[in-house]
N, C-alpha and C positions, 0 to 999 in steps of 0.2 A: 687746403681745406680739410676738414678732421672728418671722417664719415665717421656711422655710428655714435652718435651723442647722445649720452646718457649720464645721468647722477649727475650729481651739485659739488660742486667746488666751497669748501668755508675759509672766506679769511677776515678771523677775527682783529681786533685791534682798540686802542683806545679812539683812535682818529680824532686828535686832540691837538691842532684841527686837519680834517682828511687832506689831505695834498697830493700832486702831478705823481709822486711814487706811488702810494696804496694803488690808485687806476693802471697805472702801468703793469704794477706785478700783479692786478689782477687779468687783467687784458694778455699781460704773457702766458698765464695760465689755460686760459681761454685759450690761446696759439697751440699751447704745448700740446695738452690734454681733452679729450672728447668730453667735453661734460657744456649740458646743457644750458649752466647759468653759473651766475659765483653769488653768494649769498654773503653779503657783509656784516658782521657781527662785532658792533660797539660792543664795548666789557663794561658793566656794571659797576663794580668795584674792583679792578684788578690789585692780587693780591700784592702783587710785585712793582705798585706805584704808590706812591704815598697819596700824593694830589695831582689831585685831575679836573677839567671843567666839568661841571653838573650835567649831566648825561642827555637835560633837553638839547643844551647847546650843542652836541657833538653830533646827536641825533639830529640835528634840523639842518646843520652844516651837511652832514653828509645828506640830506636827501634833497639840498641843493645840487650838490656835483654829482647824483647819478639820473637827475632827474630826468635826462636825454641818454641812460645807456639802459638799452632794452634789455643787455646780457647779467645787468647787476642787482638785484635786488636785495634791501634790509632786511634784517631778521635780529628784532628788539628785543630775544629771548631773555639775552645777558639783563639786559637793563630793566627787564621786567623780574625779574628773580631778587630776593634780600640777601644780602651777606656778600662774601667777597665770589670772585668771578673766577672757579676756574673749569680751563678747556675741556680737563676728563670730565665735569659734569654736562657739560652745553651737549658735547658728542653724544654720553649715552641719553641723554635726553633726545635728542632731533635722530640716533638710531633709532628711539620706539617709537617715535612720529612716523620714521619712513619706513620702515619695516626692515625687516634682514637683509629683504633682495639688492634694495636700491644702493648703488655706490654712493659714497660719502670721499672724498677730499679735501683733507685740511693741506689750504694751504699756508708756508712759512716762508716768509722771509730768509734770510743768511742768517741774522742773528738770531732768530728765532731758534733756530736749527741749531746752532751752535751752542745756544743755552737748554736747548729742551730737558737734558738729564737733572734741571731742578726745578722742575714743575712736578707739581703733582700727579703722585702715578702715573708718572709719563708711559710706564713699561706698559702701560694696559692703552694704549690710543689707538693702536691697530687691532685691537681688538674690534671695534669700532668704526673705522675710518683708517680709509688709508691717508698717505703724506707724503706732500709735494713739498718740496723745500727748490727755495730759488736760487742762485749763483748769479751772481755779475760776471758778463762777458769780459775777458780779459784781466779778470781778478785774482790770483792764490790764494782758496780758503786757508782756514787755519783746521788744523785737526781736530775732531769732536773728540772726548773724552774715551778711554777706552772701552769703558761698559756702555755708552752709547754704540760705537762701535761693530762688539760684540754682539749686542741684543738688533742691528739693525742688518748685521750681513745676511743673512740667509732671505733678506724680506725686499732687496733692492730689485726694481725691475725699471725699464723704462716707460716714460709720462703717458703713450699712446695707450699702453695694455690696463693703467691703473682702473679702466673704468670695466674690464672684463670681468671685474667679481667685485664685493659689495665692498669689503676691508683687507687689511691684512699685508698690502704692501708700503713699500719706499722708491720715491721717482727722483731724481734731479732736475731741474729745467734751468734754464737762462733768460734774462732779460739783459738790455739793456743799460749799464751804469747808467743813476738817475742820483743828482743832490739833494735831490728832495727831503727836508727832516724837518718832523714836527716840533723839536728841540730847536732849531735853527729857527723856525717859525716864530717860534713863541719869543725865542732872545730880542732877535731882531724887530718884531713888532715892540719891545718894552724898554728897547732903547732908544731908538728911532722915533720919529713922527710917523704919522700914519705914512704919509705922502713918502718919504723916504725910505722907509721896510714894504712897501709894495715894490719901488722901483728895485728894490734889491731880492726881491723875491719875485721879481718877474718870471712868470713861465710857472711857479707852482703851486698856485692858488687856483681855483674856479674863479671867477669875478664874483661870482654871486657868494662863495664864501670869503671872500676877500670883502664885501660890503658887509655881511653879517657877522665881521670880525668888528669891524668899523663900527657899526650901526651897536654893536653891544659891549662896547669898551672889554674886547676878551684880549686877553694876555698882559695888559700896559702892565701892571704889578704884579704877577703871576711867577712864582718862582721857576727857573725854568729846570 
């Protein structure tokens, strides 16, 4: 049990559609690091997707599957904003919401992590928010980039301390290997019968977003 809980965890994402992974590594997070909640942030337009489902459907999907976790809550900022979606604007926006004091945590995925050096003004996000990046147990990452690197040594601390000042550091944490991919989702539901991409995607759906995949013909022709 984590004593001292404070500030908010962010993991944003398309959740297109949310699956058994996004709740796991957020739920890891939660393990890892003192913070009081994980706020889930659908993307608007992310700049780096071409096509994606219309943002009610991803949004109504995901508030199917947190509808019973106290620890989760949406945060529709992305999807209320015009233009493409990216992370440096969401952060400094929800830092002048919360003020200076309050810790922020962006959390990342592996690959996240591993792409971050071409996102937009990735260099300025701990300005803002510190960053939690995930690891699979049992896994060899691959090396980040050397000016990621560079610009990330001096700032690396471990996930307990992240929340003792507002921004400014780098954590590592671990979950669990999980198969879970929203890619795989969507394949599988557009080749498959319904009845047959559920049975093969057992264990990484909600049911309730596993019906409202159903109930709204999403992915059958859907590039994947």
């Amino acid at each position: 049990m984590l004593a001292n809980k404070r500030g908010l965890g962010l993991l944003g994402g398309t959740f297109d559609p949310v699956h058994a992974g996004h709740l796991c590594l957020a739920r890891a997070a939660l393990s890892a690091i003192p913070l009081v909640r994980v706020e889930l942030i659908p993307a608007g337009e992310p700049w780096q997707k071409s096509r994606i489902s219309p943002g009610i459907h991803r949004l109504n999907m995901l508030r199917i599957a947190v509808e019973y976790e106290p620890l989760f809550r949406i945060n529709t900022s992305e999807l209320c904003r015009m233009g493409p979606s990216y992370t440096i604007e969401t952060v400094k926006t929800l830092r002048e919401e919360v003020g200076p004091a309050m810790p922020l945590v962006l959390i990342l995925g592996i690959d996240q992590w591993l792409n971050l050096s071409t996102w937009k003004n990735w260099v300025e996000l701990t300005d803002y928010v510190h960053i939690a990046y995930c690891s699979r147990e049992g896994t060899v990452e691959k090396p980040i980039p050397d000016e990621q690197a560079a610009w990330a040594a001096d700032k690396i601390t471990s996930p307990q301390l992240l929340t003792q000042t507002a921004a400014g550091h780098i954590a590592r944490f671990e979950m669990a290997p999980h198969r879970a991919s929203a890619t795989e989702v969507r394949h599988t539901i557009s080749k498959l019968s319904y009845a047959q991409a559920m049975k093969t995607l057992d264990g990484w759906l909600h049911p309730g977003v596993a019906q409202y995949i159903r109930s709204h013909g999403l992915y059958q022709t859907m590039p994947h």
